[in-house]
N, C-alpha and C positions, 0 to 999 in steps of 0.2 A: 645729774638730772638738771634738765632748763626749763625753768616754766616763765614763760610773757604773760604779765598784765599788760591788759590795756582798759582804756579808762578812756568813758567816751564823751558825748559834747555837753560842754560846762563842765565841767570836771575840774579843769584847769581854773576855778573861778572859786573852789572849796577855800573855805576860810571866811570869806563876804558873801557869797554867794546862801542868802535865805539859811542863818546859821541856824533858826529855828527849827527846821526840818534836817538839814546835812550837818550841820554840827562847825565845830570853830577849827578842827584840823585842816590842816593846806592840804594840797597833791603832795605836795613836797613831802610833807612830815610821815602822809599816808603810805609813802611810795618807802620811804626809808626805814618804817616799822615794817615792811613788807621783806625789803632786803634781811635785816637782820633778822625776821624771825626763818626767810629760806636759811639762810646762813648757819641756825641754830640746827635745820633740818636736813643740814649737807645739802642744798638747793644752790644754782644760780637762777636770780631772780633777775628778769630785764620785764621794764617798763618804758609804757607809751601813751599820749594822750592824744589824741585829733577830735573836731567839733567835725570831723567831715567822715561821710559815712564811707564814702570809697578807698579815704586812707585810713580805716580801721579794716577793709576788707584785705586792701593791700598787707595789712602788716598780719591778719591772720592768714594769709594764703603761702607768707613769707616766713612763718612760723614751723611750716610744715616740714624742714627740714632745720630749721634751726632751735625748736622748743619739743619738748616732751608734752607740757600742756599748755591748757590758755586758764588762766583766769581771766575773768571778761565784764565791767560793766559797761552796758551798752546803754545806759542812762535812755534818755525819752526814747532813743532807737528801741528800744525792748519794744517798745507798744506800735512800730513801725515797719521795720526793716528786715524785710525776706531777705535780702543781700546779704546781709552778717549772719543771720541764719542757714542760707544756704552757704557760704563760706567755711563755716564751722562744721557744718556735715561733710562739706567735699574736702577739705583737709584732714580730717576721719582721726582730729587729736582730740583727746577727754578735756573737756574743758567745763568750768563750775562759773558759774555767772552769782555777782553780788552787789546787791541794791544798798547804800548807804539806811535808804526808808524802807519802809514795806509799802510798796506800791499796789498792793490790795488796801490798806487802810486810806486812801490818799483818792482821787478823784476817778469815777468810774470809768475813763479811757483809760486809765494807768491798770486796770486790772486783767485787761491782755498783753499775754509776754509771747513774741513772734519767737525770741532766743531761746525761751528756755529749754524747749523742745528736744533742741540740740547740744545742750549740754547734760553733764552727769548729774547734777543739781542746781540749786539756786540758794543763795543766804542771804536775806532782806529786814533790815529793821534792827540793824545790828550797828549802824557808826560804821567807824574806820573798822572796829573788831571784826566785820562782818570777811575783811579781805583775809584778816589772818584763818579764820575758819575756812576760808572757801581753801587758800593753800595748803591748809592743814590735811582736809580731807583729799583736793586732789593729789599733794605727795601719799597718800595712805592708797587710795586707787591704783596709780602708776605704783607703787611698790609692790602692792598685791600682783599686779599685770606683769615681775620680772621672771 
């Protein structure tokens, strides 16, 4: 089983980036609890980060034959971006999207999500833990789906 994260703009900035709200974990450290908990789950786990929206489309359209699912934060794009939305619909992979925050508690543009739509769930307000749930649950999906 392959599941792609991807992790969208600022992401790459976790650690410095307003620890008050995202917390002091890097991508890095996020990325590598990620690997070992697929690892734990018999997963391969492949991660990606871009601040640009067309190459988070590209790498979900690219996914389509090479991942089982997506795990997906699409950070401020949640509250934006038909393009990652309709990309996740037309590549027709289960995918769970996961907000470091809860972007309902947090400033009222942030309380439309364009993604969520299109994915199986969403897990928000959770840290870094938030990714190991979101994989948790998509392996538990896809396993149910064999």
């Amino acid at each position: 089983m392959r599941v792609l994260v991807l992790h969208g703009p600022n992401l790459n900035l976790l650690g410095s980036r307003q620890p008050e709200i995202y917390g002091e974990a890097t991508l890095a450290e996020i990325d590598s609890a990620i690997v070992a908990r697929g690892a734990e789950l018999g997963v391969e786990v492949r991660s990606a980060q871009s601040n640009s929206e067309g190459a988070l489309v590209d790498a979900i359209q690219g996914a389509r034959d090479a991942a089982d699912g997506i795990v997906i934060n699409p950070a401020g794009y949640s509250h934006t971006s038909v393009a990652i939305r309709d990309a996740l619909l037309a590549v027709a992979l289960p995918a769970v999207e996961v907000h470091l925050s809860n972007p309902s508690a947090r400033e009222e543009f942030r309380h439309v999500d364009l993604v969520a739509g299109a994915c199986l769930g969403v897990v928000a307000g959770f840290g870094p833990n938030g990714y190991l749930v979101a994989l948790e649950q998509l392996v538990v999906r896809l396993r149910a789906a064999d």
